[in-house]
C-alpha positions in Angstrom: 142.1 112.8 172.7 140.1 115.0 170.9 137.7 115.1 168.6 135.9 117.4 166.0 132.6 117.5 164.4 131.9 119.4 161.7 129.2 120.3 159.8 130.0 117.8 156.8 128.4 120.9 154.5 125.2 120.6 156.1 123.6 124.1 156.9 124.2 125.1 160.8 121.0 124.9 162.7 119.8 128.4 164.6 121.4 128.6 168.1 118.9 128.6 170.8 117.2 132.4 171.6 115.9 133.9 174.7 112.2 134.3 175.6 112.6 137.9 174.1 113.8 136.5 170.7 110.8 133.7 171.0 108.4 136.3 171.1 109.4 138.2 168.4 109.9 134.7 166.0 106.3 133.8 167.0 105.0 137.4 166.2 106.9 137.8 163.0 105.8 133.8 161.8 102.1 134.8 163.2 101.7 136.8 159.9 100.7 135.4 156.8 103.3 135.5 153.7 102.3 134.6 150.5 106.8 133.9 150.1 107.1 131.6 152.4 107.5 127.8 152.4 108.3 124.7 154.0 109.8 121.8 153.1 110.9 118.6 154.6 113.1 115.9 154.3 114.0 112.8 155.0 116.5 111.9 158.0 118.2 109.0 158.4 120.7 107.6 160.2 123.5 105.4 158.8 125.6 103.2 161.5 129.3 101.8 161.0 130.2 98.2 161.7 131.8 99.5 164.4 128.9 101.0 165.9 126.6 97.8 164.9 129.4 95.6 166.7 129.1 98.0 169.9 125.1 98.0 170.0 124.8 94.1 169.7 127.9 93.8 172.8 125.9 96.1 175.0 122.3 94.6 173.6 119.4 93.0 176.5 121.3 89.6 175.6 124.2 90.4 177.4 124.5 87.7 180.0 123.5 88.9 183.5 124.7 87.3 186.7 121.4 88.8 188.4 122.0 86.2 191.3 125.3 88.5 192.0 123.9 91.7 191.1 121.1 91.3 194.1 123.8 90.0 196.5 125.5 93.3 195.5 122.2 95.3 195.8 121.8 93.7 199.5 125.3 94.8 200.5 125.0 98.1 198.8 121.6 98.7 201.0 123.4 97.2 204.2 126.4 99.2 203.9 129.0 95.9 203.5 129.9 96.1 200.3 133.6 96.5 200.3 135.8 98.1 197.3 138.5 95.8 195.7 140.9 98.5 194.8 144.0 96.5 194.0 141.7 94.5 191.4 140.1 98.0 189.3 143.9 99.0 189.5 144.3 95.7 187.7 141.6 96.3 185.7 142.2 99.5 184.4 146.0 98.6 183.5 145.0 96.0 181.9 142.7 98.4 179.8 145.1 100.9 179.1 147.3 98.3 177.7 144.8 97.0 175.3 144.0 100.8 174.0 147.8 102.1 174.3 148.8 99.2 172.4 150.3 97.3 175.6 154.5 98.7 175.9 
């Protein structure tokens, strides 16, 4: 899958410059200049219901089985804790069904 982002018409931001380049900006913008000006705006950040969906599944009120997640903390630490490959095979199908459409 790919995916491209494009600028939207919003004016390309400077590409990042070596030390030598730095040193010439600062020089150049340690001058006065009696053209020059700044001005700001406002950013902002606009999210879809997709996105709003997504953040409140993955929000702190997600349920946590912390009593498991120290028992696999222990057996992490010990060495014990044993892969289920057959069941992230299952898994994973399972997934791939749901985004493929299922065949």
């Amino acid at each position: 899958m790919n995916t491209t982002i494009s600028s939207n018409g919003l004016p390309q931001l400077p590409l990042a410059t070596t030390n030598a380049e730095n040193s010439a900006a600062q020089t150049a913008t340690a001058t006065p200049s009696a053209s020059s000006s700044v001005s700001q705006t406002d950013d902002s950040v606009h999210l879809t219901d997709s996105a709003r969906a997504l953040q409140q599944a993955s929000s702190a009120n997600a349920p946590v089985d912390t009593h498991k997640v120290e028992q696999i903390k222990q057996q992490l630490a010990a060495g014990t804790y044993k892969v289920n490959a057959h069941a992230i095979a299952n898994s994973l199908v399972s997934l791939e069904g749901q985004i493929g459409g299922g065949k």
